[in-house]
mmCIF file of the N, C-alpha and C atoms, coordinates in Angstrom:
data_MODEL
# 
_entry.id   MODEL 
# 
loop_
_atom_site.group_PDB 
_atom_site.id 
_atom_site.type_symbol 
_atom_site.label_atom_id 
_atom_site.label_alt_id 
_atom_site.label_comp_id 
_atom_site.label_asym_id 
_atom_site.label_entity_id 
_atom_site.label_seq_id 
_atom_site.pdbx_PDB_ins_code 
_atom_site.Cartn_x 
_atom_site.Cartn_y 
_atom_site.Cartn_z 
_atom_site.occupancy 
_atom_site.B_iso_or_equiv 
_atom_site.pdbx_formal_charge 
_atom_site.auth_seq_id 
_atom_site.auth_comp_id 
_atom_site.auth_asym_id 
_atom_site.auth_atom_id 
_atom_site.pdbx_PDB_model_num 
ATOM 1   N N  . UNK A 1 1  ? -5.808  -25.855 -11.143 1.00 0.00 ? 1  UNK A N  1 
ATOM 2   C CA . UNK A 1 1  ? -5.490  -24.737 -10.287 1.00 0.00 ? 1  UNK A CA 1 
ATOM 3   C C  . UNK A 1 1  ? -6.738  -23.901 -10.071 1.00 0.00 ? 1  UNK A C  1 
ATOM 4   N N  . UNK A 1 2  ? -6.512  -22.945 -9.199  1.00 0.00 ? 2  UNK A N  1 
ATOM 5   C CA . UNK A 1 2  ? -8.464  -22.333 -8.507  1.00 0.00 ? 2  UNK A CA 1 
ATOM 6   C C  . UNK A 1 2  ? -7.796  -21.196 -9.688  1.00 0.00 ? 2  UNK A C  1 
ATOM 7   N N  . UNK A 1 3  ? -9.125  -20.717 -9.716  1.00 0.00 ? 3  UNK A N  1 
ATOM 8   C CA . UNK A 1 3  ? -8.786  -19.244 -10.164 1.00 0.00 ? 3  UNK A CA 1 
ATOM 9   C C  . UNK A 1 3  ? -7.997  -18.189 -9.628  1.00 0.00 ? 3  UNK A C  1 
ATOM 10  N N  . UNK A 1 4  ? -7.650  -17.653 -10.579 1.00 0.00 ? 4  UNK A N  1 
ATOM 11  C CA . UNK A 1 4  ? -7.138  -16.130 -9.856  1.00 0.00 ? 4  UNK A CA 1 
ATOM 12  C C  . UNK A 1 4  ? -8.170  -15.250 -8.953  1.00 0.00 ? 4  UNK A C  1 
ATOM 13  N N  . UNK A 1 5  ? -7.778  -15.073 -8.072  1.00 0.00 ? 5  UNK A N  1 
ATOM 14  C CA . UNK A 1 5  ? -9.369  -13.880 -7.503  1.00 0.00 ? 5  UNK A CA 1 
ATOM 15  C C  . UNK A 1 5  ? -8.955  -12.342 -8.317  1.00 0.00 ? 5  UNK A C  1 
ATOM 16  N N  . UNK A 1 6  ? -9.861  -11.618 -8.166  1.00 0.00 ? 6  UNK A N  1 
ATOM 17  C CA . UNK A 1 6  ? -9.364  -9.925  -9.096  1.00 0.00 ? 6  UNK A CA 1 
ATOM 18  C C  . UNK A 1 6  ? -9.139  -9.519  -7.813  1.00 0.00 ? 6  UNK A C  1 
ATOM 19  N N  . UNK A 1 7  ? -10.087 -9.457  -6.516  1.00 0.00 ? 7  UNK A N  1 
ATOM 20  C CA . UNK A 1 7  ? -10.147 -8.901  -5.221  1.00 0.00 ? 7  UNK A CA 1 
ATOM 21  C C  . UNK A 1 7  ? -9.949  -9.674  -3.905  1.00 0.00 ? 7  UNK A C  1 
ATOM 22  N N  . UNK A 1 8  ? -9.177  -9.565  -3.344  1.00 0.00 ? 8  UNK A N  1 
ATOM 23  C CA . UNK A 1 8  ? -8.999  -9.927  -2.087  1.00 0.00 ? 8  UNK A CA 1 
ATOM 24  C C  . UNK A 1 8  ? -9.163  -9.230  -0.772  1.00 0.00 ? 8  UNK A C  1 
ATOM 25  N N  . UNK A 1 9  ? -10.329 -9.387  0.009   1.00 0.00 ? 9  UNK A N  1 
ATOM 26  C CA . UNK A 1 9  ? -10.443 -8.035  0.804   1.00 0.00 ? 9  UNK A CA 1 
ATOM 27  C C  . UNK A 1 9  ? -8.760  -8.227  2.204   1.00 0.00 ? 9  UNK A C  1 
ATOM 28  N N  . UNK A 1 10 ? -8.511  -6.985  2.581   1.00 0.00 ? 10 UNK A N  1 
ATOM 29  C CA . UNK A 1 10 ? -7.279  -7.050  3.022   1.00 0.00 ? 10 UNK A CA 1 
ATOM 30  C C  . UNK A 1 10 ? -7.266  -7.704  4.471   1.00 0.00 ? 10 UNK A C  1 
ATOM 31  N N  . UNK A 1 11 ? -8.600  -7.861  5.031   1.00 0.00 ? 11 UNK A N  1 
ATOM 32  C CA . UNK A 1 11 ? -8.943  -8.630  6.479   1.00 0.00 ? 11 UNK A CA 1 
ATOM 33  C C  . UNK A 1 11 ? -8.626  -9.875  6.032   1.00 0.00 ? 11 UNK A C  1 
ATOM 34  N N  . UNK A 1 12 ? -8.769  -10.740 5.322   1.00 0.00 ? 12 UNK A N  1 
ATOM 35  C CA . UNK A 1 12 ? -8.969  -12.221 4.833   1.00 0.00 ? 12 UNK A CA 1 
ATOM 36  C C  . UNK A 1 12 ? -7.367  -12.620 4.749   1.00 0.00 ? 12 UNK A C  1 
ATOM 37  N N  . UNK A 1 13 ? -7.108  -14.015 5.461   1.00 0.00 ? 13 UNK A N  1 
ATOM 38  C CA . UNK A 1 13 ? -5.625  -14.000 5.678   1.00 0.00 ? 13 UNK A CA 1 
ATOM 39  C C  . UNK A 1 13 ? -5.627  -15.142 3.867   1.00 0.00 ? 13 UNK A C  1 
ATOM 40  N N  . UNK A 1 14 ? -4.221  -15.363 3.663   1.00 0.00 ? 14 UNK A N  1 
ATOM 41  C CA . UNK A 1 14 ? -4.162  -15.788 2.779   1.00 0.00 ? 14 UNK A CA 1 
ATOM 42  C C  . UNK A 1 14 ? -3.603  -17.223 3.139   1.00 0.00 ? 14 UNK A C  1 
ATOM 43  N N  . UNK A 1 15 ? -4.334  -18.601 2.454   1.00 0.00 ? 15 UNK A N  1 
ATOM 44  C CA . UNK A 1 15 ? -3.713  -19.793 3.254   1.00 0.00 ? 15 UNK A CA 1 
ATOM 45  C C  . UNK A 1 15 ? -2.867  -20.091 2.672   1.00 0.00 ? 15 UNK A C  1 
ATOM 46  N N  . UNK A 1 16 ? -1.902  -21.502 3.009   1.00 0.00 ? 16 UNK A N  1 
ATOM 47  C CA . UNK A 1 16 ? -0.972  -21.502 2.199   1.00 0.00 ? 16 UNK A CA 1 
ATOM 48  C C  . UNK A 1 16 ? -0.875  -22.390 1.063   1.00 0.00 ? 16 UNK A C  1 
ATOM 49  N N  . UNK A 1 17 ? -2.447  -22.775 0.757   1.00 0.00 ? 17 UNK A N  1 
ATOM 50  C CA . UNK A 1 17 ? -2.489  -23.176 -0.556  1.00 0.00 ? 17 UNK A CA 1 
ATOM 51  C C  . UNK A 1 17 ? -2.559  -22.234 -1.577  1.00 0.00 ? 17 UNK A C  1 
ATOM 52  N N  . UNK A 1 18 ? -3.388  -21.364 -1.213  1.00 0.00 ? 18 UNK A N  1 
ATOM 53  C CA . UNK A 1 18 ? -3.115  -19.971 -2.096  1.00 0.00 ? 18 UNK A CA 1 
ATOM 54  C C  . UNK A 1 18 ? -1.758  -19.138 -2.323  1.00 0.00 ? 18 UNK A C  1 
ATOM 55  N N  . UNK A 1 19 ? -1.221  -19.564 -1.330  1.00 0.00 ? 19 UNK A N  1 
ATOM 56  C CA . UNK A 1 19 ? 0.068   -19.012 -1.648  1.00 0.00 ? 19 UNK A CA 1 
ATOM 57  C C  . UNK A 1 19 ? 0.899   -19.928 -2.440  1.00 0.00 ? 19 UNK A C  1 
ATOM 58  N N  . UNK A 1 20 ? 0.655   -21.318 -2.336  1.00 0.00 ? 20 UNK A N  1 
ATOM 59  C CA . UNK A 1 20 ? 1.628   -22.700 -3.016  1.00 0.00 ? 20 UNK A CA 1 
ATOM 60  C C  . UNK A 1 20 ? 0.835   -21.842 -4.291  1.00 0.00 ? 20 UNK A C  1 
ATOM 61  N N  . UNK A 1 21 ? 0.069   -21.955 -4.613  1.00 0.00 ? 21 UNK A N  1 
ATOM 62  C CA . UNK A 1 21 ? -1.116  -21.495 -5.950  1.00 0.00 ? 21 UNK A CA 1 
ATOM 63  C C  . UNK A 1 21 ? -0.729  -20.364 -6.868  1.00 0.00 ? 21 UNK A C  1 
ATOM 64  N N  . UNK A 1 22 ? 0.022   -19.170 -6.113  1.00 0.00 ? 22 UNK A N  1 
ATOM 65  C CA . UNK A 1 22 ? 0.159   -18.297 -6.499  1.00 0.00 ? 22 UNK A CA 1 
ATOM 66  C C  . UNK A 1 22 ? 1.429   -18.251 -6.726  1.00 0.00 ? 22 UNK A C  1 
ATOM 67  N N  . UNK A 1 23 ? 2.356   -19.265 -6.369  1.00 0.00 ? 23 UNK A N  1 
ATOM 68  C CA . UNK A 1 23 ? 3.862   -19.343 -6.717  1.00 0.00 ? 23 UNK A CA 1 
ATOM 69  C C  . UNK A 1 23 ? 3.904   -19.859 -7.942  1.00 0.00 ? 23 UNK A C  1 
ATOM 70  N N  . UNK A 1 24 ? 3.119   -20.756 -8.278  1.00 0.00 ? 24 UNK A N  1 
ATOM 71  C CA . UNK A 1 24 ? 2.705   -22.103 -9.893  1.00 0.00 ? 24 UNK A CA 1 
ATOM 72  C C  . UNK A 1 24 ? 2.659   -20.702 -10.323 1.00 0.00 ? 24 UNK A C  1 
ATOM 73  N N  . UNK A 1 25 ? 1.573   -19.980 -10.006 1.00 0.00 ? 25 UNK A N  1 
ATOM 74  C CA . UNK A 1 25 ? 1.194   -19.207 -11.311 1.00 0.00 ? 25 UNK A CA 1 
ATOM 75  C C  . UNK A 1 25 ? 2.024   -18.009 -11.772 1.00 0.00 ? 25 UNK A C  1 
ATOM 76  N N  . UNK A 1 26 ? 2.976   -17.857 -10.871 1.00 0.00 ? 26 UNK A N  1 
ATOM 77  C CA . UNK A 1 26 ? 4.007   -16.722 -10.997 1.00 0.00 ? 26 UNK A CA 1 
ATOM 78  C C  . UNK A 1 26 ? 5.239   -17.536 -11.561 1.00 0.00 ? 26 UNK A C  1 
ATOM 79  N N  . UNK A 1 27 ? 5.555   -18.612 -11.411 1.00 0.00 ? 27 UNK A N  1 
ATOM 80  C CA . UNK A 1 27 ? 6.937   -18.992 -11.837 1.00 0.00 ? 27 UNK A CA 1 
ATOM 81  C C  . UNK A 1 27 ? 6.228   -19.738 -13.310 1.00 0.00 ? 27 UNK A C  1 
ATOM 82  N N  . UNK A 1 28 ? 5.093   -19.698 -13.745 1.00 0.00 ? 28 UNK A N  1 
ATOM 83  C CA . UNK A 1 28 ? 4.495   -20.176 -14.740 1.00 0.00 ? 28 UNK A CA 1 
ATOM 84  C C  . UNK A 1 28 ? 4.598   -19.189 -16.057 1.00 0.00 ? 28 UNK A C  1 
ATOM 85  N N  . UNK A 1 29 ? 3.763   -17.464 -15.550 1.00 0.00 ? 29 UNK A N  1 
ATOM 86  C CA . UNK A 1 29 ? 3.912   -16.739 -15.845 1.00 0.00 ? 29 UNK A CA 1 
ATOM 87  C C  . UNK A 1 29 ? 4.724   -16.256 -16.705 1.00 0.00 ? 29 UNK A C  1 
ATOM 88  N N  . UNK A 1 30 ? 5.711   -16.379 -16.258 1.00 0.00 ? 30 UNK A N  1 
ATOM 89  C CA . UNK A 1 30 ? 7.403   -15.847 -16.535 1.00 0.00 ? 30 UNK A CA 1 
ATOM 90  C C  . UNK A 1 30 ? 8.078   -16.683 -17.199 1.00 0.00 ? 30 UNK A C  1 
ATOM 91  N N  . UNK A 1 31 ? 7.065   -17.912 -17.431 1.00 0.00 ? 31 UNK A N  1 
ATOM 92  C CA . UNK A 1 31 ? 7.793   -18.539 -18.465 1.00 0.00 ? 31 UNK A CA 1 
ATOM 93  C C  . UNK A 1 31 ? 7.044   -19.065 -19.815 1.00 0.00 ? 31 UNK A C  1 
ATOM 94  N N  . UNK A 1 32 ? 6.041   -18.166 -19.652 1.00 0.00 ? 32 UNK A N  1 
ATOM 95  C CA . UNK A 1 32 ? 4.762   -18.281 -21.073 1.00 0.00 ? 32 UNK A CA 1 
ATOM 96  C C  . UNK A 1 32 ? 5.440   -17.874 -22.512 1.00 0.00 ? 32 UNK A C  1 
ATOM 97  N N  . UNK A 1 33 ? 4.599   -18.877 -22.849 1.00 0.00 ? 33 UNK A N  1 
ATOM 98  C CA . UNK A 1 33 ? 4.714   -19.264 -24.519 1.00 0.00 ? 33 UNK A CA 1 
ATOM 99  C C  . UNK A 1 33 ? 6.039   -20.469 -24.878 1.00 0.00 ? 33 UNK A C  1 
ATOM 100 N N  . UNK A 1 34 ? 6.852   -20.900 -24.023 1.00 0.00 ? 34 UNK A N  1 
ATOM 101 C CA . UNK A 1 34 ? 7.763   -21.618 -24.539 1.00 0.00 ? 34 UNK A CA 1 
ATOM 102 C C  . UNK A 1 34 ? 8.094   -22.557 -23.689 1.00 0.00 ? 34 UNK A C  1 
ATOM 103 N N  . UNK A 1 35 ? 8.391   -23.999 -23.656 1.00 0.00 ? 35 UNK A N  1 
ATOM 104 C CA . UNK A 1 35 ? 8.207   -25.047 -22.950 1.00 0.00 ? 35 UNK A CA 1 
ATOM 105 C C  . UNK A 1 35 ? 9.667   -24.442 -21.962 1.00 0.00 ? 35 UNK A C  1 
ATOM 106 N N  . UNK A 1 36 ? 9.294   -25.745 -20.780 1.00 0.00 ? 36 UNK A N  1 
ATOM 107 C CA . UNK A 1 36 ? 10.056  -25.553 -19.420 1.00 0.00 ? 36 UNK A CA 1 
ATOM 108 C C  . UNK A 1 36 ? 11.161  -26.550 -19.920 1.00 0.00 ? 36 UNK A C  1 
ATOM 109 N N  . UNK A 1 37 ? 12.132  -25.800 -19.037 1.00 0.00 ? 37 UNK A N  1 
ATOM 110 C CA . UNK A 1 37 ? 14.012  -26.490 -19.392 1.00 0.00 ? 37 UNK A CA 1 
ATOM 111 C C  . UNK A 1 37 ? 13.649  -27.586 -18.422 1.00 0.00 ? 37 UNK A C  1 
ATOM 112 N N  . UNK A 1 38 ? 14.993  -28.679 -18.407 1.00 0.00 ? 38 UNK A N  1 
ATOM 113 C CA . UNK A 1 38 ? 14.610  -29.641 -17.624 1.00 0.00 ? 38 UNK A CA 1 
ATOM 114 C C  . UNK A 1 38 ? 14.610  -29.020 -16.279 1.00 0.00 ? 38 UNK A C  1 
ATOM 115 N N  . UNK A 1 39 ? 15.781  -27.840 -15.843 1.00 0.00 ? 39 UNK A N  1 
ATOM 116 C CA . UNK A 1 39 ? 15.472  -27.553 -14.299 1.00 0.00 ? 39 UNK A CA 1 
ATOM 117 C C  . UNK A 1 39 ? 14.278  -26.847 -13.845 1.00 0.00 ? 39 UNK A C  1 
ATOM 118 N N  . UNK A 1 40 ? 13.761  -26.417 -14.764 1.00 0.00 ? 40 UNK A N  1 
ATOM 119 C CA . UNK A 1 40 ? 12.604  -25.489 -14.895 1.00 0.00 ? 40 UNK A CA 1 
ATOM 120 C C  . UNK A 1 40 ? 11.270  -26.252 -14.488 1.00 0.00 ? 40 UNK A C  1 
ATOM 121 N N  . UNK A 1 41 ? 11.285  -27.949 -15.214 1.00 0.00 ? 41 UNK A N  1 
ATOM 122 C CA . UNK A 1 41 ? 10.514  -28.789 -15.269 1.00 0.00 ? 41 UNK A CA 1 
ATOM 123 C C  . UNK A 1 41 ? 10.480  -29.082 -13.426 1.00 0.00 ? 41 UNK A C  1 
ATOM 124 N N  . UNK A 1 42 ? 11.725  -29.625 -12.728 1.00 0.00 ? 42 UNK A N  1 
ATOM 125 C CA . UNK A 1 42 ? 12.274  -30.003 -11.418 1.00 0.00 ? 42 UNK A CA 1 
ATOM 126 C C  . UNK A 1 42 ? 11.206  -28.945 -10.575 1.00 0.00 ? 42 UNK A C  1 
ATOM 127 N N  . UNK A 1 43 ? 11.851  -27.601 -10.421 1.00 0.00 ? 43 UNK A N  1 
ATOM 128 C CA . UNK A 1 43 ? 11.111  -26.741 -9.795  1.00 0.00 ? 43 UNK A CA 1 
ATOM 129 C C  . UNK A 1 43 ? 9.773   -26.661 -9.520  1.00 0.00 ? 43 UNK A C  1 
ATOM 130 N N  . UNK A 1 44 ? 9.138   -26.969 -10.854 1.00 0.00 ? 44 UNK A N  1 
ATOM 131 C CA . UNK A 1 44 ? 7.608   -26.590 -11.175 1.00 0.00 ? 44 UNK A CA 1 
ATOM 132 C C  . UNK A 1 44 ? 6.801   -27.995 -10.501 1.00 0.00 ? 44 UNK A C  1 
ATOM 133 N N  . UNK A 1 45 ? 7.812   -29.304 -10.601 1.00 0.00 ? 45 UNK A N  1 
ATOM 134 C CA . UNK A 1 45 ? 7.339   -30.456 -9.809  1.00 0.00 ? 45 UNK A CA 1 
ATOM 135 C C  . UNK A 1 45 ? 7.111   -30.335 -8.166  1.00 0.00 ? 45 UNK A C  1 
ATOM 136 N N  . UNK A 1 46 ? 8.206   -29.590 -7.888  1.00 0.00 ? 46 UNK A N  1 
ATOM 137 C CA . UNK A 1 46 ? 8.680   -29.374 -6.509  1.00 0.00 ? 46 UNK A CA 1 
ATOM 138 C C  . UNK A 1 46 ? 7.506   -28.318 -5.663  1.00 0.00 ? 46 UNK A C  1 
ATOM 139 N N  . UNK A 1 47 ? 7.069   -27.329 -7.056  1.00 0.00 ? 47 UNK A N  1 
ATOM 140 C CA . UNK A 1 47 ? 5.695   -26.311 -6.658  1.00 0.00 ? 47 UNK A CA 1 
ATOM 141 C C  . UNK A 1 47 ? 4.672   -27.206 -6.639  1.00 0.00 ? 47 UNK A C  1 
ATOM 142 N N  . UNK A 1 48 ? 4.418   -27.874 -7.420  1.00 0.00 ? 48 UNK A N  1 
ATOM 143 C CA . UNK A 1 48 ? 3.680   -28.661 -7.645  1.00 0.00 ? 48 UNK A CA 1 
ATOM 144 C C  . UNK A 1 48 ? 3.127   -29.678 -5.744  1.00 0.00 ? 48 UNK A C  1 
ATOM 145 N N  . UNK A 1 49 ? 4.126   -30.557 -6.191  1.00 0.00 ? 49 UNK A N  1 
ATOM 146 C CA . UNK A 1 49 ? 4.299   -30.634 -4.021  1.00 0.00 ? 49 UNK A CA 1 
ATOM 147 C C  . UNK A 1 49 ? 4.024   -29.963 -2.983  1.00 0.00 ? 49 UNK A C  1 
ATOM 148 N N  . UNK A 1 50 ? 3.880   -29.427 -3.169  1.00 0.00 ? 50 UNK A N  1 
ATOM 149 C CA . UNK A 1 50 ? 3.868   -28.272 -2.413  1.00 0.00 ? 50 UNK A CA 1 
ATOM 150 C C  . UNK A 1 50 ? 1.971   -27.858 -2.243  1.00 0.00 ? 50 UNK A C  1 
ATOM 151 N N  . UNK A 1 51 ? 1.888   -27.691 -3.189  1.00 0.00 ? 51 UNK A N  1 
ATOM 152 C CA . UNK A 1 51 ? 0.256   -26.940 -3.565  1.00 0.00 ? 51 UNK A CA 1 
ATOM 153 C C  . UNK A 1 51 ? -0.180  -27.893 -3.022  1.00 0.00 ? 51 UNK A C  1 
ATOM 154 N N  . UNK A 1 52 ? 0.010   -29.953 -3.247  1.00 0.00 ? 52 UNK A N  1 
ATOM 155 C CA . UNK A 1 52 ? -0.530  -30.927 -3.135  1.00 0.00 ? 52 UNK A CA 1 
ATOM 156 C C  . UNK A 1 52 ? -0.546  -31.176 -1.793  1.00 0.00 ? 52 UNK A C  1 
ATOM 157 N N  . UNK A 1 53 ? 0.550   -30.634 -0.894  1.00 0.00 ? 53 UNK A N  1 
ATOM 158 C CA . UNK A 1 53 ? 0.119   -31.097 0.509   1.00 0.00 ? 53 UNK A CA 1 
ATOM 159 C C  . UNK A 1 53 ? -0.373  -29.953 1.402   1.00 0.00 ? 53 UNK A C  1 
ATOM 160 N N  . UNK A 1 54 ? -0.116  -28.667 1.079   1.00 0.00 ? 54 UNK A N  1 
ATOM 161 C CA . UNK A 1 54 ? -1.214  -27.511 1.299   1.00 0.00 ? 54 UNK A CA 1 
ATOM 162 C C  . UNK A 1 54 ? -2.293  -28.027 1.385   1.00 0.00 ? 54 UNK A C  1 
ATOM 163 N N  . UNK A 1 55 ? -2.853  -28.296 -0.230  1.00 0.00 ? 55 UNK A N  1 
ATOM 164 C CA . UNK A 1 55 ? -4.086  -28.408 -0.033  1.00 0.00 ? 55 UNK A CA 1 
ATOM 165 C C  . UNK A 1 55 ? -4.682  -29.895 0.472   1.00 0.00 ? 55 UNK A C  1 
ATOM 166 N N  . UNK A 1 56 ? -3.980  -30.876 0.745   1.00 0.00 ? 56 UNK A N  1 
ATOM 167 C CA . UNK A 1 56 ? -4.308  -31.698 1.292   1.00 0.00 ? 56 UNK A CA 1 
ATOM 168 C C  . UNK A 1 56 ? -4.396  -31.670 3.093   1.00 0.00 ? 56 UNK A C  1 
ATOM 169 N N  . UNK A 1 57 ? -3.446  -30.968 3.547   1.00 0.00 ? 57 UNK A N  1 
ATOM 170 C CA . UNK A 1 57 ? -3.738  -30.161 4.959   1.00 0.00 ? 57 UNK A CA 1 
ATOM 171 C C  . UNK A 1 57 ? -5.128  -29.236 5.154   1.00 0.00 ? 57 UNK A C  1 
ATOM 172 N N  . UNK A 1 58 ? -5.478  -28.473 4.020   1.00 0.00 ? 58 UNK A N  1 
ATOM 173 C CA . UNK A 1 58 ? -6.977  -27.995 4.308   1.00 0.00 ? 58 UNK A CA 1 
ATOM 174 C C  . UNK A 1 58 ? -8.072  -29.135 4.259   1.00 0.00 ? 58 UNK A C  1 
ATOM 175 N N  . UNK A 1 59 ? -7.684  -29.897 3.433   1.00 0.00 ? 59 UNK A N  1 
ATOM 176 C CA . UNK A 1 59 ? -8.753  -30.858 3.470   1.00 0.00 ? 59 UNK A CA 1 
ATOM 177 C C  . UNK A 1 59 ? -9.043  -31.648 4.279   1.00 0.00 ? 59 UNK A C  1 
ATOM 178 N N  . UNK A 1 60 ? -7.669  -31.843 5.414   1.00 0.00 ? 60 UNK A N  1 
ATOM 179 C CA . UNK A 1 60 ? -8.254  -32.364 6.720   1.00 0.00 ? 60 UNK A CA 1 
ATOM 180 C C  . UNK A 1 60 ? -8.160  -31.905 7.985   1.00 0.00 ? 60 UNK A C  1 
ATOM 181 N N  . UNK A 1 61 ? -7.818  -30.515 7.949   1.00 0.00 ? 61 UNK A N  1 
ATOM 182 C CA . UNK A 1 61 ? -8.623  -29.662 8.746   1.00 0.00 ? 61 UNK A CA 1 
ATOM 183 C C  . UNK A 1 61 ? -9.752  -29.415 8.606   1.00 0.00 ? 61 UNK A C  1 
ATOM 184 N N  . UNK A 1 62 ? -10.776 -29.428 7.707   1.00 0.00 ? 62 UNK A N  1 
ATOM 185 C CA . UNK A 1 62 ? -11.999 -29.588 7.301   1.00 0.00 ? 62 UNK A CA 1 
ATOM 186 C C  . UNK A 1 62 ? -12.863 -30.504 7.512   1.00 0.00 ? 62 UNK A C  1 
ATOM 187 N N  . UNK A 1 63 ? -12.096 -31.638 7.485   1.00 0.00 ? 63 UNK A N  1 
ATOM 188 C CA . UNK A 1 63 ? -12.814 -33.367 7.683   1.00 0.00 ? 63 UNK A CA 1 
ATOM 189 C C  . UNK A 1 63 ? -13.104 -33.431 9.428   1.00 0.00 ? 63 UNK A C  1 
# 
């Protein structure tokens, strides 16, 4: 996963890998220190998907 940024200036739009990015790390968050239930596991696959074709859409808008 990218880092967290501390600052985001408020002109800069946010893509939607950063946003797939920032959902992992929020539904991750909220579930620190103790392993994921099996539906918990489902979800986090499903974020997971998500981030993977985000960021595979930037990568070929780029190419």
């Amino acid at each position: 996963m990218r880092p967290t940024p501390t600052h985001r200036p408020a002109l800069l739009t946010t893509s939607s890998t950063d946003q797939a990015n920032e959902a992992i790390r929020v539904f991750l968050r909220a579930r620190a220190g103790r392993a994921l239930r099996p539906s918990e596991r489902a979800e986090y696959s499903r974020l997971l998907k998500v981030y993977t074709r985000a960021l595979r859409g930037e990568v070929e808008k780029a190419a």
